[in-house]
N, C-alpha and C positions, 0 to 999 in steps of 0.2 A: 707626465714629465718626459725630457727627452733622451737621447742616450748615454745625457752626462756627460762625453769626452770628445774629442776632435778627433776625426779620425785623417789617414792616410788619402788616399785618391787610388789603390791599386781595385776595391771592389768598384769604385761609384764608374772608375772608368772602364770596367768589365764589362757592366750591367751597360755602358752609352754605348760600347762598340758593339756588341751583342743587336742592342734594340736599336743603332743607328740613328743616334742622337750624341748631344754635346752638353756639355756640363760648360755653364759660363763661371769664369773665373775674372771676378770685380776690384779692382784697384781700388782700395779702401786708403783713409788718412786718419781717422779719427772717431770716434763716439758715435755722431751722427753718420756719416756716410757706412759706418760700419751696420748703424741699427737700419738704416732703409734698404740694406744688400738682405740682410737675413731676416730681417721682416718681413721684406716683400718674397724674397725666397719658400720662408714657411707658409705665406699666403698661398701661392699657388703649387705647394707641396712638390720644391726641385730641390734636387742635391746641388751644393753651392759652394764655390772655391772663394777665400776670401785671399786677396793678394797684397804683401807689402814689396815694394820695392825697399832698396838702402835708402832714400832719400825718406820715405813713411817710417822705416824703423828708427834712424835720427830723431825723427820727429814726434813722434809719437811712443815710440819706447817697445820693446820685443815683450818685456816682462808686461806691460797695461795691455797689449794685445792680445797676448795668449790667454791673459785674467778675462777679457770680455768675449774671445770665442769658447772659452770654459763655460762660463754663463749664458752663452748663444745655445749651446748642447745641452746643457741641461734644461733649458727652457724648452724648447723644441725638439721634435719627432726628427727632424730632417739629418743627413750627412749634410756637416759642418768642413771641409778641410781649411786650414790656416797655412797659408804657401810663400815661402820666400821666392820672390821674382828679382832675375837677373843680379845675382847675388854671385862676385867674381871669386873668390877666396876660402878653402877649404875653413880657416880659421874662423874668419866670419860664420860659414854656415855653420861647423862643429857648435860653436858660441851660442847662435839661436837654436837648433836642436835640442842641446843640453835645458835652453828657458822649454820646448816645450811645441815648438813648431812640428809637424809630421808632413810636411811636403815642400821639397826646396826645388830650386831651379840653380844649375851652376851653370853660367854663361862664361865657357871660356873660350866660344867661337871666335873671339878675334885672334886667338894662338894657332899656331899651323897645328894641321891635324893630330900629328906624335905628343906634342905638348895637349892640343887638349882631352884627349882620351885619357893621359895619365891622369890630369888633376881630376877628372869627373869619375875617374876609375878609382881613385883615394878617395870622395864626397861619396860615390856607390858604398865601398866598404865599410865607412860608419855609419851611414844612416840606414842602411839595411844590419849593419846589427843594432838600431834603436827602432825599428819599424816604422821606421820612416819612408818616404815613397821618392824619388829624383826624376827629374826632368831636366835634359840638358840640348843645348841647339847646337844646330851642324849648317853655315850658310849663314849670313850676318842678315838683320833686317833694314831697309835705309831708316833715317827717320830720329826721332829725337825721343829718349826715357829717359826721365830724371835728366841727370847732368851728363849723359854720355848719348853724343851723339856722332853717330854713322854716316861717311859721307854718300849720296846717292852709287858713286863710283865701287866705293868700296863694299858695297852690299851686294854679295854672294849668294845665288841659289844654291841648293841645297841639293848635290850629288848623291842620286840613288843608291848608285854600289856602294861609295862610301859610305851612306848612312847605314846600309846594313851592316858594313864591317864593323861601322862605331858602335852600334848596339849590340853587334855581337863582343866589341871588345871590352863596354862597361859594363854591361848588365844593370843600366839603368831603364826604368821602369816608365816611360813620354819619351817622345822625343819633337822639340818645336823646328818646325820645317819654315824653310825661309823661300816662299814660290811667290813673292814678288807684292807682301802686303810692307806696312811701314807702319811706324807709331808717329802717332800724331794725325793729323790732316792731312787729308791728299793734295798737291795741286794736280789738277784735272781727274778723269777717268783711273781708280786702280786697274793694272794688267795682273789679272790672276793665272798664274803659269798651271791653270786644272790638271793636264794632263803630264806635268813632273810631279803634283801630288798623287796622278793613279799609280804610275811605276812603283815611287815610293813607298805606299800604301801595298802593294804588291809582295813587295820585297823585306818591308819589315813589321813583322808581326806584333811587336808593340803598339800601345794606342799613339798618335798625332797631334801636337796641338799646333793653333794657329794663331801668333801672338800679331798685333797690330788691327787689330779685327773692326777696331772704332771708324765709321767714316766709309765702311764697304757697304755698298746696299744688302740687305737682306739676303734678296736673293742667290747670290755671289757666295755669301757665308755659304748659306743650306745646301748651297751643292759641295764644297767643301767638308760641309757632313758628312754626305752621300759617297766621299770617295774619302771616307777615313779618319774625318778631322772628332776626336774626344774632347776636346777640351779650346776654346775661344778666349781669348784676352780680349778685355774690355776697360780701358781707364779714360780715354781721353771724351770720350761718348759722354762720359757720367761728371765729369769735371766744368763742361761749360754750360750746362742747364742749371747746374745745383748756383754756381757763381751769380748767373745772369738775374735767374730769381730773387736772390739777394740784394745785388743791385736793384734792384726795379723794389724793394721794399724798402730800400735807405731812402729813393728817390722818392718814394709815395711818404716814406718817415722819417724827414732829416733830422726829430731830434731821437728816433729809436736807440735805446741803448744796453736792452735785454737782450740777450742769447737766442733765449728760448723763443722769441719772438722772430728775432730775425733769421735764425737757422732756419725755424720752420718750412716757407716757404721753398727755400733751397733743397730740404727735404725731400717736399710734394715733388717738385721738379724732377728729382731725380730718382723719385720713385717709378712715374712713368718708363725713364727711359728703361731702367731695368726691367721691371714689367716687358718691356717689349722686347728686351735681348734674350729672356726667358721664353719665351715666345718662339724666337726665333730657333735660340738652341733645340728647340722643343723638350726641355726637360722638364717641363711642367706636371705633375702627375706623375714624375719617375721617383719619387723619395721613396 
C-alpha cells in the first residue's frame, strides 16, 4: 500500500533540483482526469502534482478532492501533492488548507510589488505553521486560466533582483517565473526568454516553476529544466485530447448515454498525452 497521505512538494522538489529533473503538475477537473494523472503517474513510477484552479474547486468541491488524493496515497507508492493553483486570497487558501490541501500557489502578481510580498508573506506564515508548502509568482504570464485573463501588454517578465529580494522577503518555498510562456495556445512561435531564467536561477536558490508550459515543444521545456525549472504546469495540453475523443464517440454513438462508456475514450486520450509530459519532465523513475 501507499504512504497513505498527501504530501507537500518541499522533498519531491529537492530530490528534481538535485537530479535535474521536473515534477509535472496536471490541472485535474474531476474523478476521471484525476484517475488518468495518478494512474498514469504510478505506471511509470513519477512523483506527481495534482492542480486545482478556483474555477475546479467551484466545481468539483475542495472536501471530494482532498477525499480522492487521500485515496490516491494510500493506493499507491508514489508522492502525491494536491496544490491550489493561482488562488488570489489569503482567505480562500487558509479555507482549503484547513479541508486538507499541502501545496498552494498565491497569485498576487498583479499587485505592485509592496502589496504582493505582504499577502504572500501572511499565506507563508500559515501554511508553514500547517506544513504546508507555497508557491507564489513575481511577472504576470499573457494568456487566459480560468476566468482571469492577462492582456498580452500587461504580461511582465520576471525581474531577477527583484525575485531574489521577494524570496528573500516571503520565505515562500517555489517561485513561478514569468520569461515569456502564456496559458492557453500560442499564436505563432513561443519566445522563451532562456537566459532571464539563468540569472534568475543564479540568484535564487529556491526551486522554479514554469506555468503555461501546454503548446511549447518539448524541447524548449527540457532545457528550461536544465537551467532550474522544478516543477511544469500542464492543463490546456490534457483538456483538448480528453474532449475531442469524446466527441468522436458521441459521433460514432449518437444514441450513447453511459458515462462510463463515454468518458472512456477521453480517458485513453489523455492518458497519452500525460504519458508524454512524464517523459518529458523526465520524472519517470524518480518516485
Amino acid at each position: 500500500m501507499g504512504n497513505n497521505r498527501i504530501v507537500n512538494t518541499v522533498d519531491m522538489f529537492q530530490k528534481a533540483k538535485e537530479e535535474k529533473y521536473a515534477i509535472p503538475a496536471f490541472n485535474i477537473h474531476n474523478l476521471e482526469t484525476f484517475q488518468v494523472v495518478v494512474d498514469t503517474a504510478a505506471e511509470l513510477n513519477s512523483p506527481v502534482i495534482l492542480a486545482s484552479t478556483p474555477g475546479t474547486i467551484s466545481y468539483s468541491g475542495g472536501d471530494y478532492l482532498v477525499s480522492l488524493g487521500n485515496a490516491a496515497a494510500k493506493r499507491y507508492e508514489i508522492p502525491i501533492a494536491l496544490h491550489l493553483d493561482h488562488f488570489e486570497s489569503f482567505e480562500e487558501i487558509k479555507k482549503y488548507i484547513d479541508f486538507g490541501f499541502k501545496s498552494v500557489m498565491i497569485d498576487a502578481s498583479h499587485h505592485p510589488f509592496e502589496e504582493n510580498f505582504k499577502i504572500v508573506k501572511q499565506v507563508v506564515e500559515y501554511a508553514h505553521e500547517h506544513e504546508v508548502s507555497v508557491e507564489a509568482e513575481l511577472g504576470r504570464l499573457g494568456g487566459v486560466e480560468d476566468d482571469l485573463v492577462v492582456d498580452e501588454k500587461d504580461a511582465k517578465f520576471t525581474n531577477p533582483e527583484q525575485a531574489r529580494e521577494f524570496v528573500d522577503l516571503t520565505g515562500i518555498d517555489s517561485l513561478a517565473v514569468a520569461i515569456g510562456t502564456a496559458h492557453g495556445l500560442y499564436n505563432g512561435e513561443p519566445k522563451i526568454d532562456f537566459e532571464r531564467l539563468e540569472v534568475i536561477h543564479s540568484v535564487v536558490n529556491i526551486p522554479l516553476v514554469l506555468h503555461g508550459a501546454s503548446d511549447i515543444p518539448d524541447a524548449m521545456v527540457k532545457r528550461t529544466i536544465e537551467l532550474g525549472i522544478c516543477k511544469v504546469n500542464i492543463a490546456t495540453d490534457l483538456k483538448i485530447p480528453f474532449s475531442n475523443a469524446v466527441k468522436q464517440y458521441f459521433n460514432e454513438n449518437p444514441e450513447a448515454n453511459d458515462p462510463r462508456k463515454y468518458m472512456t475514450p477521453g480517458k485513453e486520450a489523455m492518458k497519452e498525452v500525460v504519458v508524454g509530459k512524464i517523459m518529458m519532465c523526465g520524472s519517470n523513475g524518480k518516485a
